[in-house]
BAVEXKOL-824683 format. One record per residue: residue number from 1; residue in one letter; x, y, z of N, C-alpha, C, O in turn. Coordinates in nm, 4 decimals. Layout:
! BAVEXKOL-824683
   k r      n_x      n_y      n_z     ca_x     ca_y     ca_z      c_x      c_y      c_z      o_x      o_y      o_z
 NUM A        X        Y        Z        X        Y        Z        X        Y        Z        X        Y        Z
...
! end
This chain:
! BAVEXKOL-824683
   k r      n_x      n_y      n_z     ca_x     ca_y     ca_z      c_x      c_y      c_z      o_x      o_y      o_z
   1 X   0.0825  -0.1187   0.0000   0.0000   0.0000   0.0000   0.0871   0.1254   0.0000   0.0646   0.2088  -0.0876
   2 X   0.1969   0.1506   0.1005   0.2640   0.2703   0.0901   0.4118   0.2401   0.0339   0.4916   0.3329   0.0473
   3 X   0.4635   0.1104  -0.0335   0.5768   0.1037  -0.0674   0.6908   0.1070  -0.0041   0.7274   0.0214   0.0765
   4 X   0.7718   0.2353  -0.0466   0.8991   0.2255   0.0632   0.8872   0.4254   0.0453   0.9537   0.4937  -0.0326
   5 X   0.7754   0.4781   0.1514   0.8166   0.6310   0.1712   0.9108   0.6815   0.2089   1.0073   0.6381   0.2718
   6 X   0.8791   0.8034   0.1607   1.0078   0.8957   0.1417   1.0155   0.9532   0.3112   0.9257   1.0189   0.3638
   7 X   1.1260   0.9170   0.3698   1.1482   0.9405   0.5596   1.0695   1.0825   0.5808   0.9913   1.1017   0.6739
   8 X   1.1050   1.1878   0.4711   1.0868   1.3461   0.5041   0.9209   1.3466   0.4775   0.8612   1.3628   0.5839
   9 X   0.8326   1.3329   0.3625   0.7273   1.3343   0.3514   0.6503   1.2303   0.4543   0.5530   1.2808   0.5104
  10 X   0.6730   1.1219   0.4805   0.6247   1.0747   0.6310   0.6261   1.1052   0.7473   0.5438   1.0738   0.8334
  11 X   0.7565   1.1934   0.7620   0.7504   1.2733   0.9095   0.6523   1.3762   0.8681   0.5633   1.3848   0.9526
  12 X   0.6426   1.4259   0.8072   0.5750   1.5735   0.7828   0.4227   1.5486   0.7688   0.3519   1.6485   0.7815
  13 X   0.3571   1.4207   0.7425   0.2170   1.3265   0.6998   0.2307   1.3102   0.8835   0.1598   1.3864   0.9492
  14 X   0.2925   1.2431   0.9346   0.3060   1.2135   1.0938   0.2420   1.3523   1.2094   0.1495   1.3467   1.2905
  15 X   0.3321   1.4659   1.1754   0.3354   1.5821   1.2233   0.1909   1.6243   1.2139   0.1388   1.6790   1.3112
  16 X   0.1123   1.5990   1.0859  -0.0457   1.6665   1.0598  -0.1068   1.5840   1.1418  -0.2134   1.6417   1.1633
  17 X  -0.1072   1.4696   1.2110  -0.1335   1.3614   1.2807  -0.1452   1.3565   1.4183  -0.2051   1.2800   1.4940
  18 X  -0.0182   1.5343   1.4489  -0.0046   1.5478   1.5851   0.1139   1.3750   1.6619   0.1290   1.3447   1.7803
  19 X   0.1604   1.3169   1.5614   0.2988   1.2423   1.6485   0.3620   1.2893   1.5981   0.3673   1.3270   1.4811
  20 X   0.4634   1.3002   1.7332   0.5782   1.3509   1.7346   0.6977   1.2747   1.6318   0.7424   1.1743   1.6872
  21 X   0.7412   1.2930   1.5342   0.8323   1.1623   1.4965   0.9676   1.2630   1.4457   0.9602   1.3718   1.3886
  22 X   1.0975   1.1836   1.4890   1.2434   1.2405   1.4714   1.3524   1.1446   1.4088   1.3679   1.0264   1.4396
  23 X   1.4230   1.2141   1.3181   1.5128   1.0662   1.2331   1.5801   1.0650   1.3730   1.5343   1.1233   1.4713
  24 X   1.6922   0.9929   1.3705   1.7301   0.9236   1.4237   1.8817   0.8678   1.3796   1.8920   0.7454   1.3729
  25 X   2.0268   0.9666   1.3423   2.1667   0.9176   1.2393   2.2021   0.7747   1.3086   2.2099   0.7669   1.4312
  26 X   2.2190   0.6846   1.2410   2.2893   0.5523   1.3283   2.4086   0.5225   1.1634   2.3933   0.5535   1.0452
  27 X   2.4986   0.4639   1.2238   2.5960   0.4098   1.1038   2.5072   0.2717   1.0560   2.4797   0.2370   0.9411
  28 X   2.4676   0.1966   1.2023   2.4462   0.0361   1.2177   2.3507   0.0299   1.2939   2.3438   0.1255   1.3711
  29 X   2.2485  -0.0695   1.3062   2.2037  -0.1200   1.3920   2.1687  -0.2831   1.4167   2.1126  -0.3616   1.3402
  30 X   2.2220  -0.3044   1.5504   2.2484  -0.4444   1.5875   2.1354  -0.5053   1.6501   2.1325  -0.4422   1.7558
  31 X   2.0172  -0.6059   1.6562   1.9447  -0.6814   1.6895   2.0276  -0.8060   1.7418   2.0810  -0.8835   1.6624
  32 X   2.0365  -0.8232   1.8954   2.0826  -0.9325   1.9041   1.9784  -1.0527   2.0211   1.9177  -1.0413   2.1276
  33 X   2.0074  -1.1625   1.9212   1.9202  -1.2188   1.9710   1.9949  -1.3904   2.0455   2.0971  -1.4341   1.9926
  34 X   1.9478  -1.4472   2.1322   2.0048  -1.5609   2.1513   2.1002  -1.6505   2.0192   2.2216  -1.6572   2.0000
  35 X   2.0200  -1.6918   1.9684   2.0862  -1.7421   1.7936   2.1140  -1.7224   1.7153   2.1337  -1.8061   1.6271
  36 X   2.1380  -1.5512   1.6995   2.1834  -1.5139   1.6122   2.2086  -1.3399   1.6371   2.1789  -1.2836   1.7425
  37 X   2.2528  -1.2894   1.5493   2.2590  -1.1037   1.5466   2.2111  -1.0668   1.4109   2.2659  -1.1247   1.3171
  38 X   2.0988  -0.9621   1.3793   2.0561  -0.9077   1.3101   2.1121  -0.7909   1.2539   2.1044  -0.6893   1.3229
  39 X   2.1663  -0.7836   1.1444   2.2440  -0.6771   1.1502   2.1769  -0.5758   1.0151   2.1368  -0.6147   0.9055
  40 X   2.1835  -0.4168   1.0773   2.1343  -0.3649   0.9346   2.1828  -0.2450   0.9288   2.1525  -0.1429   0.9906
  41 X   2.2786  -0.2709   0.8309   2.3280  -0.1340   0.7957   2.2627  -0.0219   0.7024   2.1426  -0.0280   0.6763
  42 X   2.3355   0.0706   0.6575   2.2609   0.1978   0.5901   2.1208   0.2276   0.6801   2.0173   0.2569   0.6201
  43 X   2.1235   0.2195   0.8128   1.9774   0.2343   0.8421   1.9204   0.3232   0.8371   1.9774   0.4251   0.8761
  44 X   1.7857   0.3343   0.7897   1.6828   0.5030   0.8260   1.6547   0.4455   0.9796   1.6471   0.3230   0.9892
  45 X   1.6411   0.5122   1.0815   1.5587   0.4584   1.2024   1.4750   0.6036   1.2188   1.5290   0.7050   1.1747
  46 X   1.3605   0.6116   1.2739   1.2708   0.6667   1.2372   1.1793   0.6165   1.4331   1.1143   0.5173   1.4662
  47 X   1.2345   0.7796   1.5367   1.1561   0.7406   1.6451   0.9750   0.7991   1.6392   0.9515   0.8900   1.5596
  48 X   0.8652   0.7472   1.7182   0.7689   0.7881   1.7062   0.7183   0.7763   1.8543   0.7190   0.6785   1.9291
  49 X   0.6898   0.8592   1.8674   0.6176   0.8740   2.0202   0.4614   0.8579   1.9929   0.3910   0.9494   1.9502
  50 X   0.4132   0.7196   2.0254   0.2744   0.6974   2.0116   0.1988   0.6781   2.1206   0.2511   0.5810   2.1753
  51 X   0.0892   0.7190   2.1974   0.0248   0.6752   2.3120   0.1258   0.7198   2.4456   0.0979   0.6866   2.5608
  52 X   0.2322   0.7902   2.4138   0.3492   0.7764   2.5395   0.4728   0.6198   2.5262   0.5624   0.5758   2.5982
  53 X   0.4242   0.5875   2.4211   0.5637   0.4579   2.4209   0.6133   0.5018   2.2543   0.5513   0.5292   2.1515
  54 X   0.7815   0.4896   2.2978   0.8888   0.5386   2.1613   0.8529   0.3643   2.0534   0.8433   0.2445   2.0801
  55 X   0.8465   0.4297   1.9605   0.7826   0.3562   1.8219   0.9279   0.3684   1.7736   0.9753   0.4781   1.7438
  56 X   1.0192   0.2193   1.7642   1.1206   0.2375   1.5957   1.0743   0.2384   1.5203   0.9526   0.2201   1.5185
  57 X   1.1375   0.2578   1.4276   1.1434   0.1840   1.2444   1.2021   0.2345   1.2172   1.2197   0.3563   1.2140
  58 X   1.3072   0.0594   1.1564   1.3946   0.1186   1.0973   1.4168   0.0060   0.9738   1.4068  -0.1167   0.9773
  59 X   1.4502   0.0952   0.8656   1.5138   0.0151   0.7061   1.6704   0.0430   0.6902   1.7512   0.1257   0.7325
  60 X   1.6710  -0.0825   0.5972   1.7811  -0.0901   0.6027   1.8257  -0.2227   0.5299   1.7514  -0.3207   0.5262
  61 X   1.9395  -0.2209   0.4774   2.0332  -0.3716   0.4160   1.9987  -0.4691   0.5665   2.0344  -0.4197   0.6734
  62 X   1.9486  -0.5676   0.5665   1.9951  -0.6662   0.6400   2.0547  -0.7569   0.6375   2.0277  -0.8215   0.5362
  63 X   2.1386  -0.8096   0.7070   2.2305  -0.9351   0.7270   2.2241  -1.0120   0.8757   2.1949  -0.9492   0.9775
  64 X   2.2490  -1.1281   0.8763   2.2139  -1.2096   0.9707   2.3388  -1.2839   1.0223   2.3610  -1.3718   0.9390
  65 X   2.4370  -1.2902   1.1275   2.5059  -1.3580   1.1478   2.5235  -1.4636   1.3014   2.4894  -1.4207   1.4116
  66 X   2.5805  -1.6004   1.2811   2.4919  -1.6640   1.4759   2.5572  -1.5970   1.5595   2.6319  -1.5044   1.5280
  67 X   2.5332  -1.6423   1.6941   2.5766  -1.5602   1.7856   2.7480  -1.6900   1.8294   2.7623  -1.8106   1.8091
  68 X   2.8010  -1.6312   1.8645   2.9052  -1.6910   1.8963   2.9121  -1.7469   2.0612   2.8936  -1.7004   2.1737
  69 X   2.9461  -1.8608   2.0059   2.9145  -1.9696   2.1447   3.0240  -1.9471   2.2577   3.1310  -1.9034   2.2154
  70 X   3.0162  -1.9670   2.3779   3.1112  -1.9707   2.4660   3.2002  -2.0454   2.4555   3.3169  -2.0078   2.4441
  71 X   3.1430  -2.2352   2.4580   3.2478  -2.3263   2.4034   3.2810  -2.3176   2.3004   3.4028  -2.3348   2.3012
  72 X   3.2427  -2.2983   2.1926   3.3050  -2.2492   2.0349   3.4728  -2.1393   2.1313   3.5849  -2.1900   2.1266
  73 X   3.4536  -2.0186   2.1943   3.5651  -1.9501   2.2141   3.7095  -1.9911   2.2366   3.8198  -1.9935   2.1819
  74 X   3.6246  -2.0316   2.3848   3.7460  -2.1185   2.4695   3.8158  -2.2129   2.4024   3.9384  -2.2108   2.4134
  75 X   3.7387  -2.3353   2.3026   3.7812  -2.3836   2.2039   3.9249  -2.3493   2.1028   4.0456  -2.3718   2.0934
  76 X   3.8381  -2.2954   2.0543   3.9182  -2.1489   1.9225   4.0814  -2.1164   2.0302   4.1922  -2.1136   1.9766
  77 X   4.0648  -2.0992   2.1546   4.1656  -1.9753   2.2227   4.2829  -2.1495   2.2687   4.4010  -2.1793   2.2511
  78 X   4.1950  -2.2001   2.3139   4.2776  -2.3446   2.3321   4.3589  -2.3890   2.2241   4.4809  -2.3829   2.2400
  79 X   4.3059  -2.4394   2.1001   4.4060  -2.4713   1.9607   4.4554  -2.3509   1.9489   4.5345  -2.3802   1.8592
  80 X   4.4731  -2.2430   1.9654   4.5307  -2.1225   1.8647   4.6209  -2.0758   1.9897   4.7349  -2.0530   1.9493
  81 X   4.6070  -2.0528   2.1357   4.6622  -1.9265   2.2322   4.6489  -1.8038   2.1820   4.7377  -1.7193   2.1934
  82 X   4.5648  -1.7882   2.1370   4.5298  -1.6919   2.1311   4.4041  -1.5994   2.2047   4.2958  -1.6578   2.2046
  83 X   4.4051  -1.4731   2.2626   4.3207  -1.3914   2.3472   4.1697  -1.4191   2.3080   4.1336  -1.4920   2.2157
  84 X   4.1001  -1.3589   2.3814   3.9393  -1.3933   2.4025   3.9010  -1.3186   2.2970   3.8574  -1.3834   2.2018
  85 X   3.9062  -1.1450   2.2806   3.9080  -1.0434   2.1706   3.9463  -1.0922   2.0724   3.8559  -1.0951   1.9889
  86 X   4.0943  -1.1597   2.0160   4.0685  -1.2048   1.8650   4.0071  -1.3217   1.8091   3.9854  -1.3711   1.6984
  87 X   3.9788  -1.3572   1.9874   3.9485  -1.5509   1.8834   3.7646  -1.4440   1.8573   3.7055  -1.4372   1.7495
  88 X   3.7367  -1.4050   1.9353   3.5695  -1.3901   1.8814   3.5946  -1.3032   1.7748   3.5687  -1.3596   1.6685
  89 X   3.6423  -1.1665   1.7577   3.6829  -1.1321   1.6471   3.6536  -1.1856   1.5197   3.5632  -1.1606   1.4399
  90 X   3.7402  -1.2576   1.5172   3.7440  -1.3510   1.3995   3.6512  -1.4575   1.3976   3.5877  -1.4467   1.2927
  91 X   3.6086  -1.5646   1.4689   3.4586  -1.6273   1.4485   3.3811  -1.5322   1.4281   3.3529  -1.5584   1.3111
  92 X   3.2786  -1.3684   1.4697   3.2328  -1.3391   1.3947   3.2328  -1.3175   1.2437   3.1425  -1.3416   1.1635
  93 X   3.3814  -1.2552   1.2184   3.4457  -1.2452   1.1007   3.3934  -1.3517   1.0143   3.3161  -1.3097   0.9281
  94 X   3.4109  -1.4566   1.0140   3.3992  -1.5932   0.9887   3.2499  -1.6495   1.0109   3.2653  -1.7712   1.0215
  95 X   3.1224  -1.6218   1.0222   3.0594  -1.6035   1.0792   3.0453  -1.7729   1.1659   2.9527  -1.8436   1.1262
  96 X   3.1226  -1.8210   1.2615   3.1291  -1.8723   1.3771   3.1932  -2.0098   1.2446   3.1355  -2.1176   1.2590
  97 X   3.2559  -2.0076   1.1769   3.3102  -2.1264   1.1207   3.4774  -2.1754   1.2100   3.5951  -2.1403   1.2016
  98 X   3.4289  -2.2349   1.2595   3.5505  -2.2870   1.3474   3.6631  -2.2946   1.2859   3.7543  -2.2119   1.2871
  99 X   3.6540  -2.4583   1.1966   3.7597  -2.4834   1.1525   3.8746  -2.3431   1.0865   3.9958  -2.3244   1.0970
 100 X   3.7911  -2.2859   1.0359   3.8081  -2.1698   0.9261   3.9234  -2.0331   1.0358   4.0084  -1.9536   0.9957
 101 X   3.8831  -2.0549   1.1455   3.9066  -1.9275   1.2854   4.0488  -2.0030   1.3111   4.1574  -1.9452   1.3167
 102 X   4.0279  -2.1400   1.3253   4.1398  -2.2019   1.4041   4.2706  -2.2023   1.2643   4.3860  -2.1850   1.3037
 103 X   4.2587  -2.2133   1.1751   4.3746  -2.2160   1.0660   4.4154  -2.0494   1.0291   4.5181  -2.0116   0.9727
 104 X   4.2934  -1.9578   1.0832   4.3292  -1.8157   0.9711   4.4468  -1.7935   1.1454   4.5624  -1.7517   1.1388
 105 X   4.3795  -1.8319   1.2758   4.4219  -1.7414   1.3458   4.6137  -1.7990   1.3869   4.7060  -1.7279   1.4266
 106 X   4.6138  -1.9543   1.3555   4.7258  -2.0195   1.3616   4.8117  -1.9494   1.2288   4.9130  -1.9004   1.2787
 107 X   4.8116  -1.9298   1.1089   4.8291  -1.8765   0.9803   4.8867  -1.7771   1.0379   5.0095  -1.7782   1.0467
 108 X   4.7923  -1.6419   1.1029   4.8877  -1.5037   1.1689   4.9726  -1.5486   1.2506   5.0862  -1.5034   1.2369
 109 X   4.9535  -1.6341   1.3440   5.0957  -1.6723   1.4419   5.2019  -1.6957   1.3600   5.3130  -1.6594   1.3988
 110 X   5.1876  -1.7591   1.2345   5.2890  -1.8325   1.1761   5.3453  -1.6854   1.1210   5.4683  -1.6886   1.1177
 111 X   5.2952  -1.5672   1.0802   5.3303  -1.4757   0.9875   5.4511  -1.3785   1.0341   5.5403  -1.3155   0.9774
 112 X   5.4096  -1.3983   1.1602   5.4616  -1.3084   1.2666   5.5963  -1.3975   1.3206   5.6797  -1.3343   1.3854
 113 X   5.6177  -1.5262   1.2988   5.7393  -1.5892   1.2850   5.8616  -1.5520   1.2301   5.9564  -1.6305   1.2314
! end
């Protein structure tokens, strides 16, 4: 029905409406959820004060990556010695592919040889 409106002509349609609505600059925004992280960049986020409770919306590229496991870490930091910060680092990087974390992060040890 309304497609994908234009942020400025919807605030200003909002405003005749009497809600309050304000962009909102973000680079990113992160949804994180038990199993995963929602990720959406380029976002419009778009606040709305409706009834007294703040209304998001927000568009945007989305991408989806899992959440990184505890034993997955410790794992990763065990084969590699390497710190807590790069082993997750890099499994996100990787989006949680083990094998893939444990050879890139052994590979830099070796580089630095």
């Amino acid at each position: 029905m309304f497609g994908n409106p234009d942020p400025k002509k919807l605030e200003k349609m909002m405003k005749k409406l009497n809600m309050n609505i304000q962009q909102i600059e973000a680079d990113v925004v992160v949804i994180k959820t038990k199993a995963k992280n929602i990720v959406i960049s380029k976002p419009e986020v778009m606040l709305t004060n409706m009834m007294g409770r703040d209304v998001y919306q927000i568009t945007g590229e989305v991408s989806e990556s899992q959440q990184v496991n505890e034993e997955d870490i410790r794992m990763v930091m065990e084969k590699t010695g390497k710190d807590r910060d790069a082993v997750v680092r890099k499994l996100e990087e990787l989006n949680n592919d083990l094998a893939r974390a444990i050879i890139e992060l052994r590979e830099a040890e070796g580089d630095k040889k």
